[in-house]
mmCIF file of the N, C-alpha and C atoms, coordinates in Angstrom:
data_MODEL
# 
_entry.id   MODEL 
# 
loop_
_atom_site.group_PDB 
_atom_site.id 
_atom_site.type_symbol 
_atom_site.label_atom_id 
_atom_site.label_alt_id 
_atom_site.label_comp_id 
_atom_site.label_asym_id 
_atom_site.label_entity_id 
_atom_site.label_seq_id 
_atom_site.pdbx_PDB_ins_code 
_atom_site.Cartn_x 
_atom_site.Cartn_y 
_atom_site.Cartn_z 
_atom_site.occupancy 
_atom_site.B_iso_or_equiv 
_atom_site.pdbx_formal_charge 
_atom_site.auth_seq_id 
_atom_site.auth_comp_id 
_atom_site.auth_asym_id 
_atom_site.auth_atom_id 
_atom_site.pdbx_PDB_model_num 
ATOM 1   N N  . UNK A 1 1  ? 204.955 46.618 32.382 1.00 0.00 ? 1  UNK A N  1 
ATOM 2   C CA . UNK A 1 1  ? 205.219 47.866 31.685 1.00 0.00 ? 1  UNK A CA 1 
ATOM 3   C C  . UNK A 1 1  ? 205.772 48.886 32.691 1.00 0.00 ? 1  UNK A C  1 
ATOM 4   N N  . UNK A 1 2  ? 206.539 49.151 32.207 1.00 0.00 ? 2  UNK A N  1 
ATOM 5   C CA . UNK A 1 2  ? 206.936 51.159 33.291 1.00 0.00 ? 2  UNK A CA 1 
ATOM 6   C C  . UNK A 1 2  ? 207.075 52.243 32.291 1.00 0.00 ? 2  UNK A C  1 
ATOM 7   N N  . UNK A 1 3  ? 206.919 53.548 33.226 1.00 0.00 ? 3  UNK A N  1 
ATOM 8   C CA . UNK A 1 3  ? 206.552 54.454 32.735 1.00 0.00 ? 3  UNK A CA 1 
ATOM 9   C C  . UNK A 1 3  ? 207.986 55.482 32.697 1.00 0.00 ? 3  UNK A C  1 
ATOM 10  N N  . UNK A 1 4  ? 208.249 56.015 31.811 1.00 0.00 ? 4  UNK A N  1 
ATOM 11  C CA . UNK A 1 4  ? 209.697 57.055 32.369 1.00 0.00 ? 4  UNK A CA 1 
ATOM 12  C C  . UNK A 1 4  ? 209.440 58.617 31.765 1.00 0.00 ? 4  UNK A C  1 
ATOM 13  N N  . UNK A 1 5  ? 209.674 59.537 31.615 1.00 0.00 ? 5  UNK A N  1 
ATOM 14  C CA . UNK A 1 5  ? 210.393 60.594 31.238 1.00 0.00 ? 5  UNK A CA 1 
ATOM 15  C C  . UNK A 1 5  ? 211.496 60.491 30.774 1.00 0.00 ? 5  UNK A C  1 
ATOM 16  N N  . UNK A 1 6  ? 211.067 61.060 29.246 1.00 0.00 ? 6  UNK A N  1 
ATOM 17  C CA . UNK A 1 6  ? 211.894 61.136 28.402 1.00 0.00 ? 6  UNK A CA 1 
ATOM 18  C C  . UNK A 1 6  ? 212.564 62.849 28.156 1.00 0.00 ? 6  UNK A C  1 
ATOM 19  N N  . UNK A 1 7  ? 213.594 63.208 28.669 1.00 0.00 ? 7  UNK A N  1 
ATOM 20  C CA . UNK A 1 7  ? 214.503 64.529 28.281 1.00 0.00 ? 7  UNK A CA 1 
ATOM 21  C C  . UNK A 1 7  ? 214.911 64.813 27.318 1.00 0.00 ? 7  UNK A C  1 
ATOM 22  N N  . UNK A 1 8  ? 214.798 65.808 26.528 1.00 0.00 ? 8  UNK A N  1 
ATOM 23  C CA . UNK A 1 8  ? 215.081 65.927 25.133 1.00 0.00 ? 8  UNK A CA 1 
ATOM 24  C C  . UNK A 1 8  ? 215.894 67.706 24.875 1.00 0.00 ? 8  UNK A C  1 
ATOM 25  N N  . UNK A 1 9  ? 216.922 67.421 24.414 1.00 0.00 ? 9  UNK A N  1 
ATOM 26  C CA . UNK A 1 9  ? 217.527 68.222 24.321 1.00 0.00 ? 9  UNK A CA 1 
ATOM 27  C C  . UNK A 1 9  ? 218.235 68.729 22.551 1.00 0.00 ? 9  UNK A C  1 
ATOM 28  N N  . UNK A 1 10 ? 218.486 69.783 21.860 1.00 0.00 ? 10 UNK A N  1 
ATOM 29  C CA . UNK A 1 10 ? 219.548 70.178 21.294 1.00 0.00 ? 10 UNK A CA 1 
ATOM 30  C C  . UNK A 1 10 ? 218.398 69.344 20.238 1.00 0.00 ? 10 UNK A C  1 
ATOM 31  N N  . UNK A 1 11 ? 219.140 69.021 19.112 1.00 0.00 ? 11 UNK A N  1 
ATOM 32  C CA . UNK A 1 11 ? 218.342 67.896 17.773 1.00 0.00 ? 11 UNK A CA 1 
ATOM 33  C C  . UNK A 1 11 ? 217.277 67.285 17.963 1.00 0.00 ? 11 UNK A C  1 
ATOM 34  N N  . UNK A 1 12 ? 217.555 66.482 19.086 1.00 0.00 ? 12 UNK A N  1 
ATOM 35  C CA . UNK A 1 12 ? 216.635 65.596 19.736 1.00 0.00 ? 12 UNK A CA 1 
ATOM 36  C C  . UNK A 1 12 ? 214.587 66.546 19.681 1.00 0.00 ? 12 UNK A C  1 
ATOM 37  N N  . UNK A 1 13 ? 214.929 67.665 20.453 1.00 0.00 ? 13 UNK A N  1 
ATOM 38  C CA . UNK A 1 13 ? 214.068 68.370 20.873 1.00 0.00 ? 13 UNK A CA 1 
ATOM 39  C C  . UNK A 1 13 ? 213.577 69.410 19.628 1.00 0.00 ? 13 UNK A C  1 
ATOM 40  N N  . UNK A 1 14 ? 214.344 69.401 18.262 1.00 0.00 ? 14 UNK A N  1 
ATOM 41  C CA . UNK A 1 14 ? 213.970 70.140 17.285 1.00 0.00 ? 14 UNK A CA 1 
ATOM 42  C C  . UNK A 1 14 ? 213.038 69.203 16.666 1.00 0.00 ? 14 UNK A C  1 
ATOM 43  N N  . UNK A 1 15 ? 213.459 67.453 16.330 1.00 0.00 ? 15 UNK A N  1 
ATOM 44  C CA . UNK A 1 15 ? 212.896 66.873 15.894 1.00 0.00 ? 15 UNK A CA 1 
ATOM 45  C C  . UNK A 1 15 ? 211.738 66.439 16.321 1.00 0.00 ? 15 UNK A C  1 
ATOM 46  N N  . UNK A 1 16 ? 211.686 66.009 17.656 1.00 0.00 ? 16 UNK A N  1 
ATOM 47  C CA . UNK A 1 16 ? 210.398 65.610 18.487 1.00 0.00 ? 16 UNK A CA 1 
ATOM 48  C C  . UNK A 1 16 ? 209.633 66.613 18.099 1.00 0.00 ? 16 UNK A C  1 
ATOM 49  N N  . UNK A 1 17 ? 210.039 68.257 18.518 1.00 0.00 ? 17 UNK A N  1 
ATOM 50  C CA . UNK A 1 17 ? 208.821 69.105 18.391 1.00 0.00 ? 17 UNK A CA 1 
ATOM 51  C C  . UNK A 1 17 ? 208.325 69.058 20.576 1.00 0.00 ? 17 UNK A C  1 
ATOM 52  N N  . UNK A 1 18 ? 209.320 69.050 21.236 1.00 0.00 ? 18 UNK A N  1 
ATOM 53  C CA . UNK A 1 18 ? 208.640 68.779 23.064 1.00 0.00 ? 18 UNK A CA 1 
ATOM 54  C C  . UNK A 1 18 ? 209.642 69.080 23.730 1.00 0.00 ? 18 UNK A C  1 
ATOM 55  N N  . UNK A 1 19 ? 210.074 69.034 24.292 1.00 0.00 ? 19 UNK A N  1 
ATOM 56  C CA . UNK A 1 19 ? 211.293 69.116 25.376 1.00 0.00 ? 19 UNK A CA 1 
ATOM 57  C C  . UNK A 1 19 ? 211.313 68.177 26.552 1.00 0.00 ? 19 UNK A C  1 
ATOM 58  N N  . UNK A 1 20 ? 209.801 67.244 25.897 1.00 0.00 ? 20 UNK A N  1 
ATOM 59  C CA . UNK A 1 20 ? 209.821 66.127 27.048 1.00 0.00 ? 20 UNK A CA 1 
ATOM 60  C C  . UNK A 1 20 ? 208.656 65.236 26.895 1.00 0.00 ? 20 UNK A C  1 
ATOM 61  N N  . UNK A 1 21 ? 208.526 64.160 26.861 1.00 0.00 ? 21 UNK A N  1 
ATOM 62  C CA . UNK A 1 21 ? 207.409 63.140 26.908 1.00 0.00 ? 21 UNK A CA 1 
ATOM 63  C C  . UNK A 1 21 ? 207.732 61.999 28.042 1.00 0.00 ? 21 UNK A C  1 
ATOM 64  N N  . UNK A 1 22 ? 206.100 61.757 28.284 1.00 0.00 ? 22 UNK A N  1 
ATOM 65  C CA . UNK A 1 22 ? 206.391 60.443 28.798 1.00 0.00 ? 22 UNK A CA 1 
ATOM 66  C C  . UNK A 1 22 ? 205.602 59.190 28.076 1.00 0.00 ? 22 UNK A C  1 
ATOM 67  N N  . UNK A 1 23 ? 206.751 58.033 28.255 1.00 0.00 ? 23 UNK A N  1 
ATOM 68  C CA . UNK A 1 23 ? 207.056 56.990 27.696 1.00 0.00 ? 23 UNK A CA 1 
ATOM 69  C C  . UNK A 1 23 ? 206.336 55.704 28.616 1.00 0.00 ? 23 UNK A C  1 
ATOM 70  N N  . UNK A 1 24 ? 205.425 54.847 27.848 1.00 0.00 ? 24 UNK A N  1 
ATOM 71  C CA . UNK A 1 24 ? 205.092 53.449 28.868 1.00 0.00 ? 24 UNK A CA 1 
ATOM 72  C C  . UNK A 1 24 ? 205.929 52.598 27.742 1.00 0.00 ? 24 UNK A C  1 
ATOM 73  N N  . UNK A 1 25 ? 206.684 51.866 28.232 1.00 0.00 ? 25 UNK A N  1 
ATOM 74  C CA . UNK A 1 25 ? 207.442 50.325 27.808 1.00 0.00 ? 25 UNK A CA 1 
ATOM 75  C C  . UNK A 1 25 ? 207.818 49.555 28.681 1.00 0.00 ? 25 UNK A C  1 
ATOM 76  N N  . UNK A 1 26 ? 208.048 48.339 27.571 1.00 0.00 ? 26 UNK A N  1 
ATOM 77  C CA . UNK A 1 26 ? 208.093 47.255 28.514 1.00 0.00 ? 26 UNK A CA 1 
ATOM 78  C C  . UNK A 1 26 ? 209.223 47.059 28.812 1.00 0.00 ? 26 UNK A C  1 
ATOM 79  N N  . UNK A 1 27 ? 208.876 46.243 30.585 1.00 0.00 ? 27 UNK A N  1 
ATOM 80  C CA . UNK A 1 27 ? 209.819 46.131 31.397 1.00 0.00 ? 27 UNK A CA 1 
ATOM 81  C C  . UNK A 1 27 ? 211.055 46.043 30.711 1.00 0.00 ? 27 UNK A C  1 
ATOM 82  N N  . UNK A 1 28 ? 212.146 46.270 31.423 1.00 0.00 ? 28 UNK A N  1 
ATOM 83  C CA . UNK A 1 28 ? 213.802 45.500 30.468 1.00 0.00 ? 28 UNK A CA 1 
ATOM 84  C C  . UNK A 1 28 ? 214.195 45.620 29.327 1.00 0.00 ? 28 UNK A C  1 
ATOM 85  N N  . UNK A 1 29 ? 213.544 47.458 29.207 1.00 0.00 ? 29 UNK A N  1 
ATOM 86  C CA . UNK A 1 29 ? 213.912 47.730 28.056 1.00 0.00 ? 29 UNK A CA 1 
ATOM 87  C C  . UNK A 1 29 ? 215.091 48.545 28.503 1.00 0.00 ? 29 UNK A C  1 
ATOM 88  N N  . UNK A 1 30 ? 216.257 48.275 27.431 1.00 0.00 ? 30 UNK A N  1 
ATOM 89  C CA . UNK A 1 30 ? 217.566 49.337 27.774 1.00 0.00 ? 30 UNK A CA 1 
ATOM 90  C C  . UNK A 1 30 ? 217.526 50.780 27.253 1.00 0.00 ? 30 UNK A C  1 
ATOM 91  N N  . UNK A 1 31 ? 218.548 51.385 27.300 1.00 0.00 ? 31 UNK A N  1 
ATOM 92  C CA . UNK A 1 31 ? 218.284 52.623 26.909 1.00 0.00 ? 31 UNK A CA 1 
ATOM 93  C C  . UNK A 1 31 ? 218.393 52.195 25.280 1.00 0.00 ? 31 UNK A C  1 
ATOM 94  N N  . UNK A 1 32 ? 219.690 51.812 24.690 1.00 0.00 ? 32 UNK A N  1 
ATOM 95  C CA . UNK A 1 32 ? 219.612 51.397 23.451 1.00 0.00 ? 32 UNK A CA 1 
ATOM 96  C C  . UNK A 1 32 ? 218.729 50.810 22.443 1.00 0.00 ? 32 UNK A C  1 
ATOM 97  N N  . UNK A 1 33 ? 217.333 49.945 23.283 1.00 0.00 ? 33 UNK A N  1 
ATOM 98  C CA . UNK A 1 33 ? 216.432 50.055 22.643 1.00 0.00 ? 33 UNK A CA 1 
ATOM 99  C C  . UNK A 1 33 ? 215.151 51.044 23.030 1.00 0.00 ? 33 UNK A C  1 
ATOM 100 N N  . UNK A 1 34 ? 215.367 51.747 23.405 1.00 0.00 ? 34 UNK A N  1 
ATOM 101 C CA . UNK A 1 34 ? 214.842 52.884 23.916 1.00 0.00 ? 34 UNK A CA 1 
ATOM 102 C C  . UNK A 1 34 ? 215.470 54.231 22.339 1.00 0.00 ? 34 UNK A C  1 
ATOM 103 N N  . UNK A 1 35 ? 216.417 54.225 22.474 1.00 0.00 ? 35 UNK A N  1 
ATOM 104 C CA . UNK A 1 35 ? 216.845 54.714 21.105 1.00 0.00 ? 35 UNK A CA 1 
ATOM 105 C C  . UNK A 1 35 ? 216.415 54.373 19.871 1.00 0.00 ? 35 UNK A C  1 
ATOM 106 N N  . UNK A 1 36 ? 216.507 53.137 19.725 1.00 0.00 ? 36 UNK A N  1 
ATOM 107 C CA . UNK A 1 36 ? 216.077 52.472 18.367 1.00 0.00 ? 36 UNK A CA 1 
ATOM 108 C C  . UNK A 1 36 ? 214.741 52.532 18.179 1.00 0.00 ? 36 UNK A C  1 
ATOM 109 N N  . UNK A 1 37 ? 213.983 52.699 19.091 1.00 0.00 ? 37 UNK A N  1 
ATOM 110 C CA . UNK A 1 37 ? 212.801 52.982 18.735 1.00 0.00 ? 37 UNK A CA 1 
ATOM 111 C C  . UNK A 1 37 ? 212.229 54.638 18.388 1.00 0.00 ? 37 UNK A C  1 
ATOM 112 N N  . UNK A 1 38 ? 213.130 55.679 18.832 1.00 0.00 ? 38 UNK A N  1 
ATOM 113 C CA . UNK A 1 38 ? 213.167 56.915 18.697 1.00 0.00 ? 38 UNK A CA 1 
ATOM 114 C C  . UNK A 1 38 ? 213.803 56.980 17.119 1.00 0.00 ? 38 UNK A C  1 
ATOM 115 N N  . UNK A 1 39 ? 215.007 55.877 16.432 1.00 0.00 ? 39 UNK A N  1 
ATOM 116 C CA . UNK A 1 39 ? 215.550 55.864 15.651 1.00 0.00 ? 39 UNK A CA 1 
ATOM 117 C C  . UNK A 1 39 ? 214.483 55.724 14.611 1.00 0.00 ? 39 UNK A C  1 
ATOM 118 N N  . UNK A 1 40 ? 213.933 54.533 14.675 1.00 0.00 ? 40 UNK A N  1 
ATOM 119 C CA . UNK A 1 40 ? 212.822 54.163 13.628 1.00 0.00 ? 40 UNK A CA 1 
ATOM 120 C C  . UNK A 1 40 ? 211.509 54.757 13.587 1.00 0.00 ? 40 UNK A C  1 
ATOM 121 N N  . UNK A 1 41 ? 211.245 55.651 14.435 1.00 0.00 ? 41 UNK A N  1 
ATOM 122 C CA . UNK A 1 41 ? 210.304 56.471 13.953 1.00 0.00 ? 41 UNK A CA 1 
ATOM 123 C C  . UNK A 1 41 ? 210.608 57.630 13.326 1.00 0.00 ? 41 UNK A C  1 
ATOM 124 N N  . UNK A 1 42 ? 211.979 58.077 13.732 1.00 0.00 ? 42 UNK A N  1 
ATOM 125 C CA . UNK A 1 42 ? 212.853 59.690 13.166 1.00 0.00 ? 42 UNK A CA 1 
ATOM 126 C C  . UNK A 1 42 ? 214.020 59.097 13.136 1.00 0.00 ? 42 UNK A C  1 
ATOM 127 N N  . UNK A 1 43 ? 214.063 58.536 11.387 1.00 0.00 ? 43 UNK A N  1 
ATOM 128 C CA . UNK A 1 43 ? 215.320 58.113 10.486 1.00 0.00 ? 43 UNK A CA 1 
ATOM 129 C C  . UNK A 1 43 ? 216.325 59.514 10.509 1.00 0.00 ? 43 UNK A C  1 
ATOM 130 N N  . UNK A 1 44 ? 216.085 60.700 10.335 1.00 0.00 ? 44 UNK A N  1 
ATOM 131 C CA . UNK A 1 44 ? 216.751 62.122 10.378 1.00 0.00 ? 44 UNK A CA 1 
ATOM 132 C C  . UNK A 1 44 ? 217.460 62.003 11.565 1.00 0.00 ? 44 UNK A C  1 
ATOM 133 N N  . UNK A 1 45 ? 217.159 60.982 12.867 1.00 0.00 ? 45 UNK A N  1 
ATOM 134 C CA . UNK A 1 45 ? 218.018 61.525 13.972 1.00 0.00 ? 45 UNK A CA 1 
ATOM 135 C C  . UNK A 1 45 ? 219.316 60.613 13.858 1.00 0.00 ? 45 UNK A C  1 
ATOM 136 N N  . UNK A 1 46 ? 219.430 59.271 13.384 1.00 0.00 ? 46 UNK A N  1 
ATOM 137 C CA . UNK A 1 46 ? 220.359 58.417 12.991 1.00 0.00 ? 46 UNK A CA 1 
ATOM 138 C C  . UNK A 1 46 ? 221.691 58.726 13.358 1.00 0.00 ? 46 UNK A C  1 
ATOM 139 N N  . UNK A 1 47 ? 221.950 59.570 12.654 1.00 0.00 ? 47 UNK A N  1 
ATOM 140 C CA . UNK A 1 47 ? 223.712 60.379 12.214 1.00 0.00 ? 47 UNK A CA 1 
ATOM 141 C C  . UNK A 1 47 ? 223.653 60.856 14.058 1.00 0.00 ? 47 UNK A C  1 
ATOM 142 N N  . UNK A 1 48 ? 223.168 60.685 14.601 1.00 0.00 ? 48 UNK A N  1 
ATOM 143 C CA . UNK A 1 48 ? 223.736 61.397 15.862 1.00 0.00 ? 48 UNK A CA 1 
ATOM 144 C C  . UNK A 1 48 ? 223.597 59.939 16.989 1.00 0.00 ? 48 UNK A C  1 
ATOM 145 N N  . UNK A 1 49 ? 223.128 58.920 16.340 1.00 0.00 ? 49 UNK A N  1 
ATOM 146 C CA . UNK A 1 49 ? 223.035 57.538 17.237 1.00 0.00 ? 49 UNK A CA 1 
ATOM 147 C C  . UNK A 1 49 ? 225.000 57.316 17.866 1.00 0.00 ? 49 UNK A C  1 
ATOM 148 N N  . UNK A 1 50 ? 225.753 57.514 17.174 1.00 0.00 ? 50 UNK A N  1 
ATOM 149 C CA . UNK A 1 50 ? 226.771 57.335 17.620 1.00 0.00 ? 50 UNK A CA 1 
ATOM 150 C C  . UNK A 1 50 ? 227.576 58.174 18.496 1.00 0.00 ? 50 UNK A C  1 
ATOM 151 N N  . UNK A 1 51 ? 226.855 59.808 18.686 1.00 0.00 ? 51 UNK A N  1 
ATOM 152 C CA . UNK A 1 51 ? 227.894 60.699 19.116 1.00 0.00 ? 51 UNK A CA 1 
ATOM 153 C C  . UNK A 1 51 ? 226.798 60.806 20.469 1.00 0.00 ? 51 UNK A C  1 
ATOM 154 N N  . UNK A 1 52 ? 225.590 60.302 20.562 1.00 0.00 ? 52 UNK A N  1 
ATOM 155 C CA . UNK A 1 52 ? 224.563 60.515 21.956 1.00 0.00 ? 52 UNK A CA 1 
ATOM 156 C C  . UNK A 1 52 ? 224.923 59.912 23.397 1.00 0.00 ? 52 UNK A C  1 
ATOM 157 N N  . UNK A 1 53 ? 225.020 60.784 24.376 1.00 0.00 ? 53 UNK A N  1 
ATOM 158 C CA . UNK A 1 53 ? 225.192 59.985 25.257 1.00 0.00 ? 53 UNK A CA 1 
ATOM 159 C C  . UNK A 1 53 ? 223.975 59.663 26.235 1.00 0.00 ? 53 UNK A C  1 
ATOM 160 N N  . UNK A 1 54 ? 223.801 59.364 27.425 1.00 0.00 ? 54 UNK A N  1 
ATOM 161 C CA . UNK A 1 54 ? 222.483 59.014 27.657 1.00 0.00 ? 54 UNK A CA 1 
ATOM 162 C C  . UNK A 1 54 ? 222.926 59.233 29.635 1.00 0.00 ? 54 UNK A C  1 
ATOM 163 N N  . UNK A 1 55 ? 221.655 59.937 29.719 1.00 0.00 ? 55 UNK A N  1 
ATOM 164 C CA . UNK A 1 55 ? 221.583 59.963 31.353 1.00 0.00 ? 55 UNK A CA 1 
ATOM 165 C C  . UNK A 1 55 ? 220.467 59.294 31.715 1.00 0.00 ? 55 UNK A C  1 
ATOM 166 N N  . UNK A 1 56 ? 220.750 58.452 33.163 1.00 0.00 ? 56 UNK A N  1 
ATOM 167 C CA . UNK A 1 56 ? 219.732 58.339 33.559 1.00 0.00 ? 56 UNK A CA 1 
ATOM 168 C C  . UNK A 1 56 ? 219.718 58.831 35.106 1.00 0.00 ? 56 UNK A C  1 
ATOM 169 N N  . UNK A 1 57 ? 218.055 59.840 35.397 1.00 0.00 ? 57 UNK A N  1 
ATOM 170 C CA . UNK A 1 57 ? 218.095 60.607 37.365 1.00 0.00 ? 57 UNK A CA 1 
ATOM 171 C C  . UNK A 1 57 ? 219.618 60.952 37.577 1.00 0.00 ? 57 UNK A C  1 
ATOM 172 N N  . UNK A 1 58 ? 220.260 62.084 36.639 1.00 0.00 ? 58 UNK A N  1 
ATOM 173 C CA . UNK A 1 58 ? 221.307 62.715 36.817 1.00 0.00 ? 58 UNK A CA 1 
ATOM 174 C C  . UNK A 1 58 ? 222.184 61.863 36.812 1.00 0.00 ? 58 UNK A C  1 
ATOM 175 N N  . UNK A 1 59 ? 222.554 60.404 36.460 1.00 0.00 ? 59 UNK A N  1 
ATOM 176 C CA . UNK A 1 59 ? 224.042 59.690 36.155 1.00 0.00 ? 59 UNK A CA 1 
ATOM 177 C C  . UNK A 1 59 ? 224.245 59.212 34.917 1.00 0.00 ? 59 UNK A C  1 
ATOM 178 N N  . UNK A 1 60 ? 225.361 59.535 34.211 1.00 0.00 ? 60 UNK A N  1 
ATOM 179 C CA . UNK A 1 60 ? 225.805 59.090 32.859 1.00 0.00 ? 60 UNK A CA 1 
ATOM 180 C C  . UNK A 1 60 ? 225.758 57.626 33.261 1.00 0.00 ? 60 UNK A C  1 
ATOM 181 N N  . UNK A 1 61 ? 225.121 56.911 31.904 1.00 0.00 ? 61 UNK A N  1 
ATOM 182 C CA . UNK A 1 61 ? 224.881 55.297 32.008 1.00 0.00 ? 61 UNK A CA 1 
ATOM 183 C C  . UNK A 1 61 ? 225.491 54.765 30.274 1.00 0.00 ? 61 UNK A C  1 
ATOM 184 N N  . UNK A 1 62 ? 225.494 53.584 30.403 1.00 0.00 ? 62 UNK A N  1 
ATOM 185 C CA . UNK A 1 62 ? 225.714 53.564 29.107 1.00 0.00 ? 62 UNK A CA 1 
ATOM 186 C C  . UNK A 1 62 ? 224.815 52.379 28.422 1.00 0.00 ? 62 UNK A C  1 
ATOM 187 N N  . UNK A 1 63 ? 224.757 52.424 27.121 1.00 0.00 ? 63 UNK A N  1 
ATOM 188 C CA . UNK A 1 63 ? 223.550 52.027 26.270 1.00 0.00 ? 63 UNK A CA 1 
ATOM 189 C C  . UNK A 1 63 ? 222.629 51.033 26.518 1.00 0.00 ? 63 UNK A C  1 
ATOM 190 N N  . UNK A 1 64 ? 223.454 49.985 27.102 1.00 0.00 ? 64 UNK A N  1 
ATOM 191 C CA . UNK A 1 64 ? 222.631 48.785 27.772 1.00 0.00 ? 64 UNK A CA 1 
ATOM 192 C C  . UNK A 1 64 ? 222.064 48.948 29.090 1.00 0.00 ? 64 UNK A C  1 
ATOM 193 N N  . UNK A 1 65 ? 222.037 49.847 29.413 1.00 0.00 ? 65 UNK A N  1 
ATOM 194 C CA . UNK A 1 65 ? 221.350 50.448 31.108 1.00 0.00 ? 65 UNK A CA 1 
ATOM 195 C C  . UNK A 1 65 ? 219.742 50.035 31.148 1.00 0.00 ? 65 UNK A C  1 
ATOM 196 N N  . UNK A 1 66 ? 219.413 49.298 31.892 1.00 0.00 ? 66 UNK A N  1 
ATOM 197 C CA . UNK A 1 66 ? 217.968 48.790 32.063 1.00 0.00 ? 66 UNK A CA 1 
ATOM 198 C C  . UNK A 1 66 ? 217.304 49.583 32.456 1.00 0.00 ? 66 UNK A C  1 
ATOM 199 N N  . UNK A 1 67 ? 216.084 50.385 32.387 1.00 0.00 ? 67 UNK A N  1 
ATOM 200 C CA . UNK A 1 67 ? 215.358 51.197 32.519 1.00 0.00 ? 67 UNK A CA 1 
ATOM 201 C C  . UNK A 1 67 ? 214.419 50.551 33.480 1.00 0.00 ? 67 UNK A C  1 
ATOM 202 N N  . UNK A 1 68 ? 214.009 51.489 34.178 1.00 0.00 ? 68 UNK A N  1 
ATOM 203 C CA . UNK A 1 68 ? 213.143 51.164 35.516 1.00 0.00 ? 68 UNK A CA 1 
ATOM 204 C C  . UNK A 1 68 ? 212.130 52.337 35.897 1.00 0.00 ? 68 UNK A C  1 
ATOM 205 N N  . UNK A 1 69 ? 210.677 51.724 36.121 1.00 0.00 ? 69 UNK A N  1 
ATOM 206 C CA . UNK A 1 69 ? 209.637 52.819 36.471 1.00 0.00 ? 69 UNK A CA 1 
ATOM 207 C C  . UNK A 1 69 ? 210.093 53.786 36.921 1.00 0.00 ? 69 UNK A C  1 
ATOM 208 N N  . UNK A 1 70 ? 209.529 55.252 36.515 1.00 0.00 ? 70 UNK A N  1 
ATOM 209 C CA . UNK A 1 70 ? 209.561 56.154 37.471 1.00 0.00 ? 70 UNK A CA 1 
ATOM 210 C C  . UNK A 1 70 ? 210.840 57.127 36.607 1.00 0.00 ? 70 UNK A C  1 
ATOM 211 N N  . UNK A 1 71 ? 211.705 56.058 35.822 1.00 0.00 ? 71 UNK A N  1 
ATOM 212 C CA . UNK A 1 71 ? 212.678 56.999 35.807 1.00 0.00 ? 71 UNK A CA 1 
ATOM 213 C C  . UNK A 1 71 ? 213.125 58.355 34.797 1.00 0.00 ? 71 UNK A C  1 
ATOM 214 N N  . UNK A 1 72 ? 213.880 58.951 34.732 1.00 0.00 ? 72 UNK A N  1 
ATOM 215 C CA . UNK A 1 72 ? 214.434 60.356 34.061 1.00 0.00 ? 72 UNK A CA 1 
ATOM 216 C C  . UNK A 1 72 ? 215.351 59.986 32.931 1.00 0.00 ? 72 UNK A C  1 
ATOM 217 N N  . UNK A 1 73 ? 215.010 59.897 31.523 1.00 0.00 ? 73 UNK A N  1 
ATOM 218 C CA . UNK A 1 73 ? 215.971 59.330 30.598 1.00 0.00 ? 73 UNK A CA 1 
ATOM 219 C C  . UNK A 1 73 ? 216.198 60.915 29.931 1.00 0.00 ? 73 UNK A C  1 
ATOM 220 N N  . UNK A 1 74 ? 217.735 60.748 29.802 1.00 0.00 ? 74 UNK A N  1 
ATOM 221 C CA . UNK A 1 74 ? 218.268 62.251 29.061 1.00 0.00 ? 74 UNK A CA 1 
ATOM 222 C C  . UNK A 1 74 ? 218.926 61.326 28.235 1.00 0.00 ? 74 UNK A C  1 
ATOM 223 N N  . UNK A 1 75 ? 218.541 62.356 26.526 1.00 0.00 ? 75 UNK A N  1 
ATOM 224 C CA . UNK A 1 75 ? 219.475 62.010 25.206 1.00 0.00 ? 75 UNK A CA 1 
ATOM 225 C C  . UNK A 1 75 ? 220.238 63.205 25.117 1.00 0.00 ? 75 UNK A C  1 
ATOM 226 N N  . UNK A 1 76 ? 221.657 62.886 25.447 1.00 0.00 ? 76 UNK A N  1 
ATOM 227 C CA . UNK A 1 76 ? 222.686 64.184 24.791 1.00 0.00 ? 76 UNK A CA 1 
ATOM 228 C C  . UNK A 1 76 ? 223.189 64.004 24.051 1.00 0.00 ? 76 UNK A C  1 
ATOM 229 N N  . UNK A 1 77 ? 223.184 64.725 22.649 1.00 0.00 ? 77 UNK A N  1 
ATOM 230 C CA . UNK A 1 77 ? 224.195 65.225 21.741 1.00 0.00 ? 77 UNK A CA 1 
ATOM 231 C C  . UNK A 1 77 ? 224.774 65.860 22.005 1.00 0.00 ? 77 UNK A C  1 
ATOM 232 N N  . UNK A 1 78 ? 225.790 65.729 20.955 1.00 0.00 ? 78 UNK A N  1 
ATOM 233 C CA . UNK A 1 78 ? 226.820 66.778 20.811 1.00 0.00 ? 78 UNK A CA 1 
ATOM 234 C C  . UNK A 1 78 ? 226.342 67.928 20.765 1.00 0.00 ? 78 UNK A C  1 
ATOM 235 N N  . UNK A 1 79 ? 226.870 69.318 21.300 1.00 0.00 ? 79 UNK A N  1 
ATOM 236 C CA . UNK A 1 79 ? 226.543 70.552 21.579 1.00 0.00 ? 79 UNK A CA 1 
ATOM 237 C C  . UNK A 1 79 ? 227.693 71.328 20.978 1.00 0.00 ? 79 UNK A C  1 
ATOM 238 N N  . UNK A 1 80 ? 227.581 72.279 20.271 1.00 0.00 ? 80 UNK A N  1 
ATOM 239 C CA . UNK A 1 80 ? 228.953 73.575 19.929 1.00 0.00 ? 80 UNK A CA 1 
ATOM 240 C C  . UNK A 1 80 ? 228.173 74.896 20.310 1.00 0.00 ? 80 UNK A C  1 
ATOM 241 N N  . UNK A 1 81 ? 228.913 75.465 20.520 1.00 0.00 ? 81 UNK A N  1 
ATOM 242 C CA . UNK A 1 81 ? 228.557 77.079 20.409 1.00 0.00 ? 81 UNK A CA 1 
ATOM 243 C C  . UNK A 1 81 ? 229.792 77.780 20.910 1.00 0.00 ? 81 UNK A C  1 
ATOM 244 N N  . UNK A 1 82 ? 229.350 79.035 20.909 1.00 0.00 ? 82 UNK A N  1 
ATOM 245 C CA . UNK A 1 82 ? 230.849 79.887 21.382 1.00 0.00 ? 82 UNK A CA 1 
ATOM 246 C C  . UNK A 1 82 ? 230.339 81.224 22.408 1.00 0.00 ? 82 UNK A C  1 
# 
């Protein structure tokens, strides 16, 4: 099992209700199922599964990125304002 920090921002962070949790899963989990499991507990966040991008310890990664103890997972949506 490892442990990470989860970053939550914009939707993400309205829905959770945190601006941050931490997460124990098992080893070799990617970020993408790292999502899907955020997906299936909060069906409402869905519509933004395609436009999210995902950091991991400050580097853009992409969906299949293996997650490893210790680490810093950021979900970004899309953002507007003016």
């Amino acid at each position: 099992m490892i442990s990470i920090t989860l970053k939550l921002f914009a939707v993400y962070q309205d829905v959770l209700g945190c601006p941050e949790m931490v997460m124990t899963l098992p080893t070799g989990t990617t970020v993408r199922e790292l999502c899907d499991l955020i997906y299936d507990q909060h069906p409402e966040l869905r519509r933004w599964q395609e436009l999210t991008r995902f950091g991991i310890n400050l580097q853009f990664v992409e969906a299949d990125t293996s997650l490893t103890d210790g680490d810093e997972v950021v979900l970004i949506p899309p953002v507007s304002g003016g």
